[in-house]
C-alpha positions as CSV (number, residue, x, y, z in Angstrom):
1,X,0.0,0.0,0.0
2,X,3.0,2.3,0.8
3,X,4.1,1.7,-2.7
4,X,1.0,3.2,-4.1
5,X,1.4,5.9,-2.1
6,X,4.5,6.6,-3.8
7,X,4.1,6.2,-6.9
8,X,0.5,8.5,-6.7
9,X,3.5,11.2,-5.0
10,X,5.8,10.5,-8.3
11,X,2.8,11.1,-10.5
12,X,2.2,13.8,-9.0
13,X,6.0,15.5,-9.4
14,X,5.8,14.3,-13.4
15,X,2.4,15.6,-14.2
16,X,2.6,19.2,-12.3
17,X,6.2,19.4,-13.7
18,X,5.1,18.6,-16.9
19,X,2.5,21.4,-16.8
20,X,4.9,24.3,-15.9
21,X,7.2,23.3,-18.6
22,X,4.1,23.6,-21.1
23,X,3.5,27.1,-19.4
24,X,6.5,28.1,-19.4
25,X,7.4,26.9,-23.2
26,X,4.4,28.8,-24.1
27,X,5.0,31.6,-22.6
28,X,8.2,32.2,-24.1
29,X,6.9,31.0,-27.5
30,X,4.1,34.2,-27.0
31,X,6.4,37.1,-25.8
32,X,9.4,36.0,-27.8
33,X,10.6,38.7,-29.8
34,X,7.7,41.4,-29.5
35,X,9.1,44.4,-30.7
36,X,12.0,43.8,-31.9
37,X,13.1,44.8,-35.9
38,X,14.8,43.1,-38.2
39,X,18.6,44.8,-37.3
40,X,17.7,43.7,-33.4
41,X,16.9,39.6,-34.1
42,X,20.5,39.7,-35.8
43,X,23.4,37.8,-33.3
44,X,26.3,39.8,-33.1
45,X,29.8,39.7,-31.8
46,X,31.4,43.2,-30.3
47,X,29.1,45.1,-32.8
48,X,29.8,43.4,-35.6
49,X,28.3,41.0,-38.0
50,X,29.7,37.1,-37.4
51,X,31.7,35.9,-39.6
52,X,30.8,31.7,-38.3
53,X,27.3,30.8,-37.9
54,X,26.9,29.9,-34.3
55,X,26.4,26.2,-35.1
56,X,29.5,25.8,-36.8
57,X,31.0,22.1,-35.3
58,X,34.1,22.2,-33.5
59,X,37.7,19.9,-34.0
60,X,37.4,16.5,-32.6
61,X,40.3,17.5,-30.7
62,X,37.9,19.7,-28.1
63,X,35.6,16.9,-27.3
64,X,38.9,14.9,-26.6
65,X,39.8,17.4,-24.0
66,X,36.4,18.2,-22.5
67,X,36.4,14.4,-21.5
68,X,39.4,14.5,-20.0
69,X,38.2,17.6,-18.2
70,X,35.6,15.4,-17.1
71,X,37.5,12.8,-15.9
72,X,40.1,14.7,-13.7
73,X,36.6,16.5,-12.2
74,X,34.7,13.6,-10.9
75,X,38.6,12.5,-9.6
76,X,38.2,15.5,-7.3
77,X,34.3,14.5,-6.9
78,X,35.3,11.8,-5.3
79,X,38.3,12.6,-3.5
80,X,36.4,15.1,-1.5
81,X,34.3,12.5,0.1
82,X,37.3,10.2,0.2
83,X,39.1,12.7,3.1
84,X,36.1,12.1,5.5
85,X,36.1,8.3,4.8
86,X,39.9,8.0,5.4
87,X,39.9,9.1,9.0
88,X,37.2,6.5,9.6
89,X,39.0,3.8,7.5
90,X,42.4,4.3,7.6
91,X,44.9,1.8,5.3
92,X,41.8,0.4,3.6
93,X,40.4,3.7,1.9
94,X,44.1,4.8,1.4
95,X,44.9,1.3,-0.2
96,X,41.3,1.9,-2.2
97,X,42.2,5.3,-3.8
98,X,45.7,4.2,-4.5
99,X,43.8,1.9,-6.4
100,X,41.3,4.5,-8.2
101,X,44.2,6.8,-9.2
102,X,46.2,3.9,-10.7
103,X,43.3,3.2,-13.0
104,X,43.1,7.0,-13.8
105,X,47.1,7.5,-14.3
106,X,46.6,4.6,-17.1
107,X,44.1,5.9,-18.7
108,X,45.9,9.2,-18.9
109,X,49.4,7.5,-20.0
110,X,47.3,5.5,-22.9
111,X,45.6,9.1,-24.0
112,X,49.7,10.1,-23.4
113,X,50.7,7.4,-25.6
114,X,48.1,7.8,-28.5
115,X,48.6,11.5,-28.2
116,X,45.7,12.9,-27.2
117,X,46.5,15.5,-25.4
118,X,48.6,17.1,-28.9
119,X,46.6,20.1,-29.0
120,X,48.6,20.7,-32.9
């Protein structure tokens, strides 16, 4: 029965969430550029006109580095937590990120080794 209860509370969350993002869309669809000429709808960059369009795709060489980006950050994400678990744990947690920066350190040396990180 507690399950019911629940899932009636999840319901809930999805439907009223899905109602303020139909708002919300529609508001923005309705008051999106009122007033506004053609010269004002135009994106710019320091005054100018762009030269790029704004989708224009980027090297595969910037993905590259936003993943490793991505990797060192969750390395700190879970070092932080690591700190308070060490003083409770001791050798064990110290033995267990030994372990978790071992398996990072490789995956850096093979992204060394198959040069990766060349930004030329």
């Amino acid at each position: 029965m507690a399950a019911l209860g629940s899932l009636g509370a999840a319901l809930a969350v999805f439907v009223s969430a899905t109602v303020a993002l139909v708002a919300l869309r529609s508001a923005s669809d309705a008051i999106a550029g009122v007033g506004e000429t053609a010269s004002e709808r135009v994106p710019f960059l320091g005054g100018h006109p762009p030269e790029t369009h704004a989708w224009s795709r980027f090297h595969a060489r910037y993905y590259v580095m936003a993943l490793l980006f991505l990797a060192f950050d969750m390395e700190m994400v879970f070092m932080y937590p690591w700190a308070v678990v060490f003083v409770r744990e001791g050798g064990i947690a110290l033995a267990e990120m030994g372990m978790f920066i071992t398996i990072l350190l490789l995956g850096v040396l093979y992204a060394w080794r198959e040069r990766a990180l060349r930004w030329a």
